[in-house]
LOVOFI-285699 format. One record per residue (C-alpha): x, y, z; residue in one letter. Coordinates in steps of 0.05 Angstrom, whole numbers, padded with zeros to 5 digits, always signed. Layout:
REM residues N
XYZA;...
//
This chain:
REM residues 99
+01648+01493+01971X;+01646+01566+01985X;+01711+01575+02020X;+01747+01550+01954X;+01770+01598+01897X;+01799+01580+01824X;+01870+01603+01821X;+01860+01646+01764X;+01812+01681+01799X;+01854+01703+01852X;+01910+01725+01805X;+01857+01756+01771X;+01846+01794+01832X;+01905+01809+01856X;+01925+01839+01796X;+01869+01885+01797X;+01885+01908+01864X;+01955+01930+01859X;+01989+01874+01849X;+02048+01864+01802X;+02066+01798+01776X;+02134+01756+01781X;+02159+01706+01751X;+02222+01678+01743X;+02218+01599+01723X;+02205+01583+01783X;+02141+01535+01803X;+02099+01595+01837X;+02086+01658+01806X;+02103+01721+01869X;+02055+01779+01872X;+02076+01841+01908X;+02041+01891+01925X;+02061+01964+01893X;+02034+02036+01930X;+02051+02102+01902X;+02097+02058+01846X;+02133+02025+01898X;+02139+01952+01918X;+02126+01940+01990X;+02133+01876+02034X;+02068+01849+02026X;+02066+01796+01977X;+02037+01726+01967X;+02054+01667+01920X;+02011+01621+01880X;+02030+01550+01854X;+02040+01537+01780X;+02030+01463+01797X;+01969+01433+01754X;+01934+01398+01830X;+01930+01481+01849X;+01888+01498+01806X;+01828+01505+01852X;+01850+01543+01925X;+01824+01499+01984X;+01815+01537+02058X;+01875+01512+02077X;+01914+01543+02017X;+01871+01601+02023X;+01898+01607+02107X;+01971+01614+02075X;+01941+01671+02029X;+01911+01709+02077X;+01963+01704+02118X;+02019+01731+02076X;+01972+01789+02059X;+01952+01807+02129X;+01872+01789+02123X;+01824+01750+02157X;+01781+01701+02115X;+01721+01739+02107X;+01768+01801+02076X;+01815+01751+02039X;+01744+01727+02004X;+01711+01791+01992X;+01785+01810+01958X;+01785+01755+01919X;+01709+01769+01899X;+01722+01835+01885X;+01679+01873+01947X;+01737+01897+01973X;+01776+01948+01933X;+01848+01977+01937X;+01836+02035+01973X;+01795+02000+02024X;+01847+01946+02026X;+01907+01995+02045X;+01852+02027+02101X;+01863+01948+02133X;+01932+01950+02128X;+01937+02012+02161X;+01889+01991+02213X;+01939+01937+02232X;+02006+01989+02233X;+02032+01974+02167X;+02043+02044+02131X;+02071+02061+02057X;+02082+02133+02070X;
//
């Protein structure tokens, strides 16, 4: 299906575009995203659990939500199309400013 993505793909991702890691033994690993070296409020949350493994369109809704994107733009981050810079240029599109 082409509206599913591997979970270590989109940590993969994330972690390319400005996205730092957490985890704390908890069962979902927190990625927040960092501008100019500081955190800001936009994060998301993956499951550890071994029946994630694979990101279904509903799982993918929660996602995209938590990092202010529609599906198209949550996919073409996830793919790698759409960079940092260009992500910041949505969120600052939609108010949400770092500076």
């Amino acid at each position: 299906m082409p509206d599913q993505r591997d979970r270590s793909q989109i940590r993969s991702s994330l972690l390319k575009k400005g996205f730092i890691e957490f985890t704390r033994g908890r069962d979902h690993d927190y990625y927040f995203l960092y501008v100019a070296g500081q955190k800001t409020s936009i994060y998301t949350k993956l499951s550890r659990g071994s029946d994630y493994k694979t990101y279904n369109i509903t799982l993918l809704d929660l996602v995209k939500r938590q990092l202010k994107l529609n599906t198209n733009q949550l996919l073409s981050l996830i793919d790698c199309n759409l960079d940092y810079d260009n992500y910041l240029k949505i969120l600052k599109t939609k108010g949400i400013n770092f500076s």
